[in-house]
CHARMM internal coordinates of N, CA and C (Angstrom, degrees):
IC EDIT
DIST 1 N 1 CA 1.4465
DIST 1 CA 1 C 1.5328
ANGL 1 N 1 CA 1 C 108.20
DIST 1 C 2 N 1.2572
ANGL 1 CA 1 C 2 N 123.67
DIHE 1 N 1 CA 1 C 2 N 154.26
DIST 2 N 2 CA 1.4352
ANGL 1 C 2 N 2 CA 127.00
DIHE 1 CA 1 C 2 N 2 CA -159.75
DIST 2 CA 2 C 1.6429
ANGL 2 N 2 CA 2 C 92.62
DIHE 1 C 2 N 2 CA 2 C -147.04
DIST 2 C 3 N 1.3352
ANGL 2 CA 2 C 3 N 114.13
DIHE 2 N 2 CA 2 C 3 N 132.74
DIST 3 N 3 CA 1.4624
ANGL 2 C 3 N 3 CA 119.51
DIHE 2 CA 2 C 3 N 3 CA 173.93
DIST 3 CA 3 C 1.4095
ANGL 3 N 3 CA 3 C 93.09
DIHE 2 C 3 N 3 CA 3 C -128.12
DIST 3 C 4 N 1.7994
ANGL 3 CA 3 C 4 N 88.73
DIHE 3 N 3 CA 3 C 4 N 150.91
DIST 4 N 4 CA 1.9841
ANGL 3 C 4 N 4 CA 103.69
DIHE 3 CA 3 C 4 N 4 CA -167.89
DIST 4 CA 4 C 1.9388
ANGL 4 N 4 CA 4 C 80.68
DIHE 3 C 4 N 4 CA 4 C -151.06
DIST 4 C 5 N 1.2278
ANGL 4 CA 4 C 5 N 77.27
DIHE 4 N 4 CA 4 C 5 N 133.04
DIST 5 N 5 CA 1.7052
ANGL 4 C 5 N 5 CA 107.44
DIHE 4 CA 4 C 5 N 5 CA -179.25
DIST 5 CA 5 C 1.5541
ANGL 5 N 5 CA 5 C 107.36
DIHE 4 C 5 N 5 CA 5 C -114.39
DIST 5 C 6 N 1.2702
ANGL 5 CA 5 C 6 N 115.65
DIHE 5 N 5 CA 5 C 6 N 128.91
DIST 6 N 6 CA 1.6600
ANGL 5 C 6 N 6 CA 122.03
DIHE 5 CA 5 C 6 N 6 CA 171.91
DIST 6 CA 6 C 1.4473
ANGL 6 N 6 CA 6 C 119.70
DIHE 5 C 6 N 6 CA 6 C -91.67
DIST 6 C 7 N 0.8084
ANGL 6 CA 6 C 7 N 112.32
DIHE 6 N 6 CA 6 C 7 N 90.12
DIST 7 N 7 CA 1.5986
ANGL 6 C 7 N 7 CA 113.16
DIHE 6 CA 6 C 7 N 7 CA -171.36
DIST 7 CA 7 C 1.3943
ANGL 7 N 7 CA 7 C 111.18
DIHE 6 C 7 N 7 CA 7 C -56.42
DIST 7 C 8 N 0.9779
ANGL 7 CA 7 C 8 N 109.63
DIHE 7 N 7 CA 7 C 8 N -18.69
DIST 8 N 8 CA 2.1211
ANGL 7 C 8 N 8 CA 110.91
DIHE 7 CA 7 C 8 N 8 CA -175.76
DIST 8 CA 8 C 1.8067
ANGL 8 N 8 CA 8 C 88.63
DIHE 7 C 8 N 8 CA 8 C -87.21
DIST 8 C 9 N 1.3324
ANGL 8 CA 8 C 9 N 141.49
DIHE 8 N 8 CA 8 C 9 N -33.26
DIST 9 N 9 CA 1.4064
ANGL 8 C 9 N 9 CA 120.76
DIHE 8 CA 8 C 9 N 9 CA 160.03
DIST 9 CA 9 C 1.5890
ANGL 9 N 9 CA 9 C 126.66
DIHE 8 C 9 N 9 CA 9 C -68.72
DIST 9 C 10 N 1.3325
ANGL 9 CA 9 C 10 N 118.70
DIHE 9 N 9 CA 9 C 10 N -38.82
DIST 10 N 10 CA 1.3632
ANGL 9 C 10 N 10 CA 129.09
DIHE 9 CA 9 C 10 N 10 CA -172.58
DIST 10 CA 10 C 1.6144
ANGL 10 N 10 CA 10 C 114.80
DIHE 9 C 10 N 10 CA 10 C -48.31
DIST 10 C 11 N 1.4108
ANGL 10 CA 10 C 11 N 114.12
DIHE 10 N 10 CA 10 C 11 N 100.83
DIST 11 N 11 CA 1.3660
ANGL 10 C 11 N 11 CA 102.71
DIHE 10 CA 10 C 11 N 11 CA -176.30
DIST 11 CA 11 C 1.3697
ANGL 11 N 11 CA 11 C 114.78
DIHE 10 C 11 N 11 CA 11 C -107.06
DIST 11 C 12 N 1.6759
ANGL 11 CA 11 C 12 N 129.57
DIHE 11 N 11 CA 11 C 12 N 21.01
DIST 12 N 12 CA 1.1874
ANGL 11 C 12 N 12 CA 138.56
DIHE 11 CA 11 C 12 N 12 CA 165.89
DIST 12 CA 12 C 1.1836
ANGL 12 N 12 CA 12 C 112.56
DIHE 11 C 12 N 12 CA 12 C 79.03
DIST 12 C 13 N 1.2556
ANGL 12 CA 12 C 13 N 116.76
DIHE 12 N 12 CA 12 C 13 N 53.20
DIST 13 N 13 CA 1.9016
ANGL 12 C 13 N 13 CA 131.07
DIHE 12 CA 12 C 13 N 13 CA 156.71
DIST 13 CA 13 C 1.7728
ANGL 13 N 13 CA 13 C 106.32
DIHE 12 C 13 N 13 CA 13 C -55.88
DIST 13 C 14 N 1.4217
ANGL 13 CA 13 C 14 N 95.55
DIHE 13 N 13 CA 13 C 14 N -53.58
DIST 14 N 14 CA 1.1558
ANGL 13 C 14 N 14 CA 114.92
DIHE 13 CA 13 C 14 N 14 CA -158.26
DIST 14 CA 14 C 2.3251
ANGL 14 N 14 CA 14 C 116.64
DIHE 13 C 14 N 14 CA 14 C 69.60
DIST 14 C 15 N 1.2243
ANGL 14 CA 14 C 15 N 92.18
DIHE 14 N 14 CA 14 C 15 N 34.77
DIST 15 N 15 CA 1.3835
ANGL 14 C 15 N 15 CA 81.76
DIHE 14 CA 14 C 15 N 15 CA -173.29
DIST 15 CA 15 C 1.6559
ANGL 15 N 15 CA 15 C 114.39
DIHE 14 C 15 N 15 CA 15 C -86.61
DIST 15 C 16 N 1.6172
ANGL 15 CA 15 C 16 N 99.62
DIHE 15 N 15 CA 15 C 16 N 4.14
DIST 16 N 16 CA 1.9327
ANGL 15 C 16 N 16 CA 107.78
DIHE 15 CA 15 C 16 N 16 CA -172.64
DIST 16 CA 16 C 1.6551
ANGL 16 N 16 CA 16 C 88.33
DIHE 15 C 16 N 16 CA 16 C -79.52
DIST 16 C 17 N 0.8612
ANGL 16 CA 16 C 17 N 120.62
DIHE 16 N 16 CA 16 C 17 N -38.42
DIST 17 N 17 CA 1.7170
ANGL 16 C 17 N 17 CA 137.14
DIHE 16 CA 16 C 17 N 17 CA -147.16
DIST 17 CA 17 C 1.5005
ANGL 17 N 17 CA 17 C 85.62
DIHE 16 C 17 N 17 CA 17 C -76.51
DIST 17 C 18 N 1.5144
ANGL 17 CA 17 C 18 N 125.64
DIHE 17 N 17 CA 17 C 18 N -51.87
DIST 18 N 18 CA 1.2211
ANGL 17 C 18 N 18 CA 135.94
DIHE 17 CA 17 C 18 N 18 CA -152.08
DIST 18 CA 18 C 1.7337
ANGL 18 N 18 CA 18 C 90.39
DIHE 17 C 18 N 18 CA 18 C -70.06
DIST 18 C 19 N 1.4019
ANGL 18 CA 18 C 19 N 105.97
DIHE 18 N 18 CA 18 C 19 N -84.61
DIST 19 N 19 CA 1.1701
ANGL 18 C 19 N 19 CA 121.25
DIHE 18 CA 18 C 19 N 19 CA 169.28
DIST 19 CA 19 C 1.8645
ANGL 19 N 19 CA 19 C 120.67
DIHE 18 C 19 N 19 CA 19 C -26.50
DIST 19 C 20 N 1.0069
ANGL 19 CA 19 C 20 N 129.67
DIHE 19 N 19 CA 19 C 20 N -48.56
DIST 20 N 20 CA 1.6323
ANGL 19 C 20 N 20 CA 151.68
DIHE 19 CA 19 C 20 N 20 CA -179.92
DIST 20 CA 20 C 1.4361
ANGL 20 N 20 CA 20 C 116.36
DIHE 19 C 20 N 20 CA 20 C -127.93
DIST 20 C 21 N 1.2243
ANGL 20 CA 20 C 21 N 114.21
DIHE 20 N 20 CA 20 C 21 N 64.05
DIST 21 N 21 CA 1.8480
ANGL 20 C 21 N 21 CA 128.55
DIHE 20 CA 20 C 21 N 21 CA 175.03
DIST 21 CA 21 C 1.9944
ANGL 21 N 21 CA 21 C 86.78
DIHE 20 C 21 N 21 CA 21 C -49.93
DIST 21 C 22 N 1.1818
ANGL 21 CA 21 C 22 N 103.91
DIHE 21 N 21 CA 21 C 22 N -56.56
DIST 22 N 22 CA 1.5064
ANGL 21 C 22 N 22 CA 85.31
DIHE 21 CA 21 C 22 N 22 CA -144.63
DIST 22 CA 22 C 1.5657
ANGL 22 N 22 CA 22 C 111.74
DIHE 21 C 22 N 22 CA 22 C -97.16
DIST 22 C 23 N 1.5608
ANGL 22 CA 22 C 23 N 119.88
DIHE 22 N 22 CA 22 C 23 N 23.73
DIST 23 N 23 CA 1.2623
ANGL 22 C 23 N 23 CA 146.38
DIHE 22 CA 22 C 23 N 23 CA 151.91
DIST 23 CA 23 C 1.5438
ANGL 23 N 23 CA 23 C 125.79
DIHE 22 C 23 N 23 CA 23 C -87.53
DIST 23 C 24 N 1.7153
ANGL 23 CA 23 C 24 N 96.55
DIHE 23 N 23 CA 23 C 24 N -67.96
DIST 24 N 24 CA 1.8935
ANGL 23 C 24 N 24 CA 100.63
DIHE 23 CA 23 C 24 N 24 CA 174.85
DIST 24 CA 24 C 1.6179
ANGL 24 N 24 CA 24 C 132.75
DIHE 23 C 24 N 24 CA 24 C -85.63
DIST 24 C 25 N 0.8925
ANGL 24 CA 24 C 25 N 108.45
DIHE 24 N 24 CA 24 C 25 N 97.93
DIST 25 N 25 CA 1.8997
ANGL 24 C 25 N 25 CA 98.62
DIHE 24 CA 24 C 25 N 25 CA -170.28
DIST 25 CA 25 C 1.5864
ANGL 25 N 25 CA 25 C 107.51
DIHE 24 C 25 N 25 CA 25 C -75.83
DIST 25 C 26 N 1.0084
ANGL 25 CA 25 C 26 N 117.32
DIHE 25 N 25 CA 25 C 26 N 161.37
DIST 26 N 26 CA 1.6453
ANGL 25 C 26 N 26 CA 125.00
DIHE 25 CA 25 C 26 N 26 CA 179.40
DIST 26 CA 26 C 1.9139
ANGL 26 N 26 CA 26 C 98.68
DIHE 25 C 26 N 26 CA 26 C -129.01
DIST 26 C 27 N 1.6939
ANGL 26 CA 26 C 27 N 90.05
DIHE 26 N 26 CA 26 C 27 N 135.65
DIST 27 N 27 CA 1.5591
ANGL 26 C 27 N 27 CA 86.99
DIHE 26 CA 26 C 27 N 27 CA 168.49
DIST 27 CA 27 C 2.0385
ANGL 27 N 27 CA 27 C 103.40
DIHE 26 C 27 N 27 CA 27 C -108.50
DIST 27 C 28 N 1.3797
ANGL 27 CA 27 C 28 N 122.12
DIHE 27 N 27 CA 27 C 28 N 150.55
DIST 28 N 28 CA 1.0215
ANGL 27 C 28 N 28 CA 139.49
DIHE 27 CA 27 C 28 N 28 CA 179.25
DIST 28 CA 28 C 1.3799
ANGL 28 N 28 CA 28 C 142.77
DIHE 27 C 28 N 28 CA 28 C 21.28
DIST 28 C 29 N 1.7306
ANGL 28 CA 28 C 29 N 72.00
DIHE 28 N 28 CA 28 C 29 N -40.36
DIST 29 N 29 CA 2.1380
ANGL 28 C 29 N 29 CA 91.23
DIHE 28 CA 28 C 29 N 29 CA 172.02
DIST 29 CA 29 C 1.3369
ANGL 29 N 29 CA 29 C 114.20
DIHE 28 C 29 N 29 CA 29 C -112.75
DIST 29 C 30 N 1.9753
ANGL 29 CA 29 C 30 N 114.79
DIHE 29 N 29 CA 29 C 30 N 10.60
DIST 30 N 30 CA 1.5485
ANGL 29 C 30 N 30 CA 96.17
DIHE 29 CA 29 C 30 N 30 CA -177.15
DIST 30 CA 30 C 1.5332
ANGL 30 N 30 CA 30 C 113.88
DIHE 29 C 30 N 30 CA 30 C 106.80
DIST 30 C 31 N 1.3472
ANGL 30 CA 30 C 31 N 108.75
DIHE 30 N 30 CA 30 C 31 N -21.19
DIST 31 N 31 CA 1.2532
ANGL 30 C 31 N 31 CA 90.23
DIHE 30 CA 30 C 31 N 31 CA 175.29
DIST 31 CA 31 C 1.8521
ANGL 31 N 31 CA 31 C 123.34
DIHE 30 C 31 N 31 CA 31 C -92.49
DIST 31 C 32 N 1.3346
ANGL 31 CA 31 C 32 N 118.29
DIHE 31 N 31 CA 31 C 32 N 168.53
DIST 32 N 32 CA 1.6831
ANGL 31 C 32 N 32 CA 108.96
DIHE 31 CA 31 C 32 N 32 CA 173.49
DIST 32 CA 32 C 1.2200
ANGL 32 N 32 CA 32 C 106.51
DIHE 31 C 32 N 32 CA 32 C -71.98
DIST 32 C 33 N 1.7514
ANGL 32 CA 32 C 33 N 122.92
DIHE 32 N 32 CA 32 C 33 N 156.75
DIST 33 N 33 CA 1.4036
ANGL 32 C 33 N 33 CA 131.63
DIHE 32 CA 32 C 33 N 33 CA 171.38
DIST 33 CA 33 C 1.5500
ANGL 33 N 33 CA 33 C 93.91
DIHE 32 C 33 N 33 CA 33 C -111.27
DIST 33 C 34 N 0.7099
ANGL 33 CA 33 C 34 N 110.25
DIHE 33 N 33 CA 33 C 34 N -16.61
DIST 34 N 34 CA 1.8293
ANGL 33 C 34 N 34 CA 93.05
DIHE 33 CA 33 C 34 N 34 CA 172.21
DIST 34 CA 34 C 1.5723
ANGL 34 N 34 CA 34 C 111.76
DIHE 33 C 34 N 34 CA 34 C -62.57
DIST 34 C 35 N 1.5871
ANGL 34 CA 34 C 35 N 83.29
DIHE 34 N 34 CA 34 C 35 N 134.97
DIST 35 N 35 CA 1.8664
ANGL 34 C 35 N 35 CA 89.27
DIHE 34 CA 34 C 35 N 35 CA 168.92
DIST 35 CA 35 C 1.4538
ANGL 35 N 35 CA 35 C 107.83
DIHE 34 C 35 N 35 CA 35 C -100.73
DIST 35 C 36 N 1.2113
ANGL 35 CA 35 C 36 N 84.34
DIHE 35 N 35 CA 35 C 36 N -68.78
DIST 36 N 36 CA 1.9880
ANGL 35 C 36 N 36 CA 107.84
DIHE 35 CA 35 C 36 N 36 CA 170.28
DIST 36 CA 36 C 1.4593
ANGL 36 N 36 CA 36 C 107.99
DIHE 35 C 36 N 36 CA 36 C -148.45
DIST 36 C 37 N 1.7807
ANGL 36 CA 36 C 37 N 103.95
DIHE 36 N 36 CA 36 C 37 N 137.23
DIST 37 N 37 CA 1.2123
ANGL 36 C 37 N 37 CA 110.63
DIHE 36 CA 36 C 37 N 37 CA -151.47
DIST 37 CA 37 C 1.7462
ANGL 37 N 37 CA 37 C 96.50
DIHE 36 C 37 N 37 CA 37 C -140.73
DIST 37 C 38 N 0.9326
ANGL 37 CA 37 C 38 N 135.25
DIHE 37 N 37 CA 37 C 38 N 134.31
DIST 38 N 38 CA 1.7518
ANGL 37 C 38 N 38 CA 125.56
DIHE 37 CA 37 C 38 N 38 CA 145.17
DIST 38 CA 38 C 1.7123
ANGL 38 N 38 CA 38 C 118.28
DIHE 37 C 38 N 38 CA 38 C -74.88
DIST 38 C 39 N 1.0672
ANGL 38 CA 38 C 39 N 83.85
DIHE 38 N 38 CA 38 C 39 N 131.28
DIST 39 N 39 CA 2.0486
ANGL 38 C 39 N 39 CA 102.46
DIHE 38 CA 38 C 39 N 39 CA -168.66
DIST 39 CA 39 C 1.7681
ANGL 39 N 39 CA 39 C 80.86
DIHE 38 C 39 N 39 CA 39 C -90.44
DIST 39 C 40 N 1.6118
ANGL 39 CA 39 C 40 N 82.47
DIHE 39 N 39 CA 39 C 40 N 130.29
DIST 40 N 40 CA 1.8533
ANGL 39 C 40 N 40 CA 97.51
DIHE 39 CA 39 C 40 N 40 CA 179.26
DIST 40 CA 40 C 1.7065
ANGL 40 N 40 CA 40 C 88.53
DIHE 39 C 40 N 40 CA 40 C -79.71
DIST 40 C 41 N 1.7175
ANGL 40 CA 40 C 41 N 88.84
DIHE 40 N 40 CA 40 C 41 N 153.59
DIST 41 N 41 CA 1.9169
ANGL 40 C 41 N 41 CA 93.22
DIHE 40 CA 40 C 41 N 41 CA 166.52
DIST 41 CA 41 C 1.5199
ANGL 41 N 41 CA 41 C 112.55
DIHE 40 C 41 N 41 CA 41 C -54.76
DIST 41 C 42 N 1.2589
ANGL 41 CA 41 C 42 N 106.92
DIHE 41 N 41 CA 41 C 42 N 163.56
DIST 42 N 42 CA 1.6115
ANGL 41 C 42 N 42 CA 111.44
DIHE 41 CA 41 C 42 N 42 CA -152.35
DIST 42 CA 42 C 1.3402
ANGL 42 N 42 CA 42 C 145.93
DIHE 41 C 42 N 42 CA 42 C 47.32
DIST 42 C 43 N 0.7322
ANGL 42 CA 42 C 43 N 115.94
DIHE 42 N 42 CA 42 C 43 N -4.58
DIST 43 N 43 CA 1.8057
ANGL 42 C 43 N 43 CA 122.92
DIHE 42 CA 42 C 43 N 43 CA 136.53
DIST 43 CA 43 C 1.4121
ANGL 43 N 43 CA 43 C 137.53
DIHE 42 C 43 N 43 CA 43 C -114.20
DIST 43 C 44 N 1.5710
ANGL 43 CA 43 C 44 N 97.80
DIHE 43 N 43 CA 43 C 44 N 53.93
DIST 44 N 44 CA 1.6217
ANGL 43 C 44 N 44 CA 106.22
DIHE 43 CA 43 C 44 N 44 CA 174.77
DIST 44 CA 44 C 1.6838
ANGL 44 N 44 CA 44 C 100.12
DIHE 43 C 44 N 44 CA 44 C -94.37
DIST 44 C 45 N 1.4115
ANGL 44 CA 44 C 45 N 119.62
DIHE 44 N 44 CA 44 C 45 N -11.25
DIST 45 N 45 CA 1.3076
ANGL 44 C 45 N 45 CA 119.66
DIHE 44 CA 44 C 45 N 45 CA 157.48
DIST 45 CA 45 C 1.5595
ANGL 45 N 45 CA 45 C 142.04
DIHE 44 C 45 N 45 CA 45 C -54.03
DIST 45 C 46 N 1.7523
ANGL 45 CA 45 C 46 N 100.32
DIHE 45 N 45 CA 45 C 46 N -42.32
DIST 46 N 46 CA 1.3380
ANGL 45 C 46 N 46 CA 124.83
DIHE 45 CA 45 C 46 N 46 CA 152.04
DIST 46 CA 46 C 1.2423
ANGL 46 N 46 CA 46 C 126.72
DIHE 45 C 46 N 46 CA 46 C -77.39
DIST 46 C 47 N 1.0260
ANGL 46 CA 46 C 47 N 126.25
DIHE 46 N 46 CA 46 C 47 N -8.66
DIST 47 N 47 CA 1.3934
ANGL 46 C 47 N 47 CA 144.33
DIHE 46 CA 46 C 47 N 47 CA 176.53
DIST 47 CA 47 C 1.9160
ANGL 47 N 47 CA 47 C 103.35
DIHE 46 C 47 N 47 CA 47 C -77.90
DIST 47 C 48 N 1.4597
ANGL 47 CA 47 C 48 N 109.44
DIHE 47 N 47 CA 47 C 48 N -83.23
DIST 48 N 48 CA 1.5914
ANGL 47 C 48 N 48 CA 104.52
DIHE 47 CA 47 C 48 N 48 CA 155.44
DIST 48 CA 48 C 1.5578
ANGL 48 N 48 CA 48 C 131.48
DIHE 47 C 48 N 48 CA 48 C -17.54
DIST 48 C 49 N 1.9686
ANGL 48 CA 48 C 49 N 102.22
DIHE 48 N 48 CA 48 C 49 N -65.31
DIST 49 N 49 CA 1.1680
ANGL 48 C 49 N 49 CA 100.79
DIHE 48 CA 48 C 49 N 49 CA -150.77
DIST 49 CA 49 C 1.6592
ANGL 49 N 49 CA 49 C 106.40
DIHE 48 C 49 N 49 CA 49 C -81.46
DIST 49 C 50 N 1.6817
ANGL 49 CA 49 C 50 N 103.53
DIHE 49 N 49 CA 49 C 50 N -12.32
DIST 50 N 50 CA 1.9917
ANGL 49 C 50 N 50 CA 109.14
DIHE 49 CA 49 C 50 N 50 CA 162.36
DIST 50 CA 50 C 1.5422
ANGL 50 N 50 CA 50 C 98.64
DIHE 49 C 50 N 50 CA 50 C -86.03
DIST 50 C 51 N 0.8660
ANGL 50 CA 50 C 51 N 147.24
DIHE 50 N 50 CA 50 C 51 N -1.79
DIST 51 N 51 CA 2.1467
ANGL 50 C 51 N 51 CA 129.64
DIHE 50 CA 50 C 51 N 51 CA 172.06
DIST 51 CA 51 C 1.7504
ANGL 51 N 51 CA 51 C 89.92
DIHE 50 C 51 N 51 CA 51 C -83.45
DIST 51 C 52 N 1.5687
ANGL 51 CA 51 C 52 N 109.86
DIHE 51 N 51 CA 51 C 52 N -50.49
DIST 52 N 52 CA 1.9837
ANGL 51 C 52 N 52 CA 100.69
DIHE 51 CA 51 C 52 N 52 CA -170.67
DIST 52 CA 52 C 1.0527
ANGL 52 N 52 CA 52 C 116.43
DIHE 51 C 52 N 52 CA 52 C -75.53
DIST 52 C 53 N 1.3477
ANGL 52 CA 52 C 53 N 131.80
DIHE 52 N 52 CA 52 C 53 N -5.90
DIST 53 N 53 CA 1.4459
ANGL 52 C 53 N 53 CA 131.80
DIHE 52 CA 52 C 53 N 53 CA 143.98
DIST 53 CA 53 C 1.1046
ANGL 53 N 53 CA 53 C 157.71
DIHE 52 C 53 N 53 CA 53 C -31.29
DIST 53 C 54 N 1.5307
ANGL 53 CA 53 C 54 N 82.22
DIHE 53 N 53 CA 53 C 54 N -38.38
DIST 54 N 54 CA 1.9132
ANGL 53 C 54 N 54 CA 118.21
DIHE 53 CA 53 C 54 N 54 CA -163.88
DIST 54 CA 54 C 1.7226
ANGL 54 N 54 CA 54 C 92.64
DIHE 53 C 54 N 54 CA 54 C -88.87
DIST 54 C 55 N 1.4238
ANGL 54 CA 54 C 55 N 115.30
DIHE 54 N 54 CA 54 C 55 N 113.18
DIST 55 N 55 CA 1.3185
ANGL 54 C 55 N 55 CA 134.78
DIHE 54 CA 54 C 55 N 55 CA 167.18
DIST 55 CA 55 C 1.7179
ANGL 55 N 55 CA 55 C 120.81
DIHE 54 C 55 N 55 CA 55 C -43.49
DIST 55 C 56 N 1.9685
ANGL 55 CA 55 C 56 N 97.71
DIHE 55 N 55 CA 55 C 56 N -41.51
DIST 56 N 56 CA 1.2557
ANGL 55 C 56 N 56 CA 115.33
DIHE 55 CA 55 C 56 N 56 CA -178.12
DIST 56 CA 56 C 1.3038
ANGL 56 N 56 CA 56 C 117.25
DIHE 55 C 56 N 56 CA 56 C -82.37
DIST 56 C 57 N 1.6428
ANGL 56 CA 56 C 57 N 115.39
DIHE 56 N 56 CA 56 C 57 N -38.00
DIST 57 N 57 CA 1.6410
ANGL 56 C 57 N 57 CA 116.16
DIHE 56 CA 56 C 57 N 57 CA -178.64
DIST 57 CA 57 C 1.2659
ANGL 57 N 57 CA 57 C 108.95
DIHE 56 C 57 N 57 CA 57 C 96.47
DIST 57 C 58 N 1.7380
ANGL 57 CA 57 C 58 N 113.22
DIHE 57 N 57 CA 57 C 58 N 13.99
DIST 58 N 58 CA 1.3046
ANGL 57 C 58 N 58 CA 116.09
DIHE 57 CA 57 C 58 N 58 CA 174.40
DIST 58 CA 58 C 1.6745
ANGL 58 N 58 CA 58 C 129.45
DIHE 57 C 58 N 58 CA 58 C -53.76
DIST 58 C 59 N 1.6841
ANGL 58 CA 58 C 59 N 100.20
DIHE 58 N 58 CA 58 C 59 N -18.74
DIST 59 N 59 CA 1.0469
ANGL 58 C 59 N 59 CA 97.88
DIHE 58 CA 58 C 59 N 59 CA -168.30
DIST 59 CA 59 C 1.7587
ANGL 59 N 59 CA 59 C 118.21
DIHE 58 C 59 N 59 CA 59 C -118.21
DIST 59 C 60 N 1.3948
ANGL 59 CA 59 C 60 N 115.92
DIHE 59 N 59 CA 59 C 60 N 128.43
DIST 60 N 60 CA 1.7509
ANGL 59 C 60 N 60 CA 96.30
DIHE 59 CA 59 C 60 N 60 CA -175.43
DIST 60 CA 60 C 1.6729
ANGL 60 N 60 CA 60 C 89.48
DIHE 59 C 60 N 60 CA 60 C -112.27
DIST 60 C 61 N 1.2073
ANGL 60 CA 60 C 61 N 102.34
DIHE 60 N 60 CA 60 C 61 N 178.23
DIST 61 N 61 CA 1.9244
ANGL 60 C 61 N 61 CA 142.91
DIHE 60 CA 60 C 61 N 61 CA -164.94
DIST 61 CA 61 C 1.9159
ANGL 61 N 61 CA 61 C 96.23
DIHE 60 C 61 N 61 CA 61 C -122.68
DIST 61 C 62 N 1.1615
ANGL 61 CA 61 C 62 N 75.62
DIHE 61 N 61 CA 61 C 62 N 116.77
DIST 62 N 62 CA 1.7597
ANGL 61 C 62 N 62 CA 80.26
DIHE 61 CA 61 C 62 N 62 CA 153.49
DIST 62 CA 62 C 1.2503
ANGL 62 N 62 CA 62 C 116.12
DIHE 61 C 62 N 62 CA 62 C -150.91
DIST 62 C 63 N 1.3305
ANGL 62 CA 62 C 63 N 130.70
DIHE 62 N 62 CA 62 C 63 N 161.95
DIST 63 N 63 CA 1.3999
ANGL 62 C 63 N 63 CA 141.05
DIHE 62 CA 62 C 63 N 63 CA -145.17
DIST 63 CA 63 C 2.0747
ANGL 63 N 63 CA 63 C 95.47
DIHE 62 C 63 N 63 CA 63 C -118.86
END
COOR INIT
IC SEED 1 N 1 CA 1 C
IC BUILD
């Protein structure tokens, strides 16, 4: 699974981070640093449950 974050949507909820600590990182002000990332096995759960979080939809899932 591969997660890709849009930084021109991300307006610093931080609710992926909340939801997926050990998937979404936040730098200083809240926003995600992921651009595009591979989700290690076992956290394709946190991976999901921080993308349905995101208010904006900054973030998609791909397989």
């Amino acid at each position: 699974m591969r997660v890709q974050v849009d930084p021109s949507l991300c307006v610093g909820h931080g609710r992926c981070n909340a939801d997926g600590p050990d998937v979404y990182q936040l730098d200083d002000s809240g926003y995600c640093t992921i651009a595009n990332a591979v989700v290690s096995v076992g956290l394709e759960r946190q991976a999901r449950d921080g993308a349905a979080a995101c208010p904006e939809r900054a973030i998609s899932l791909s397989e």
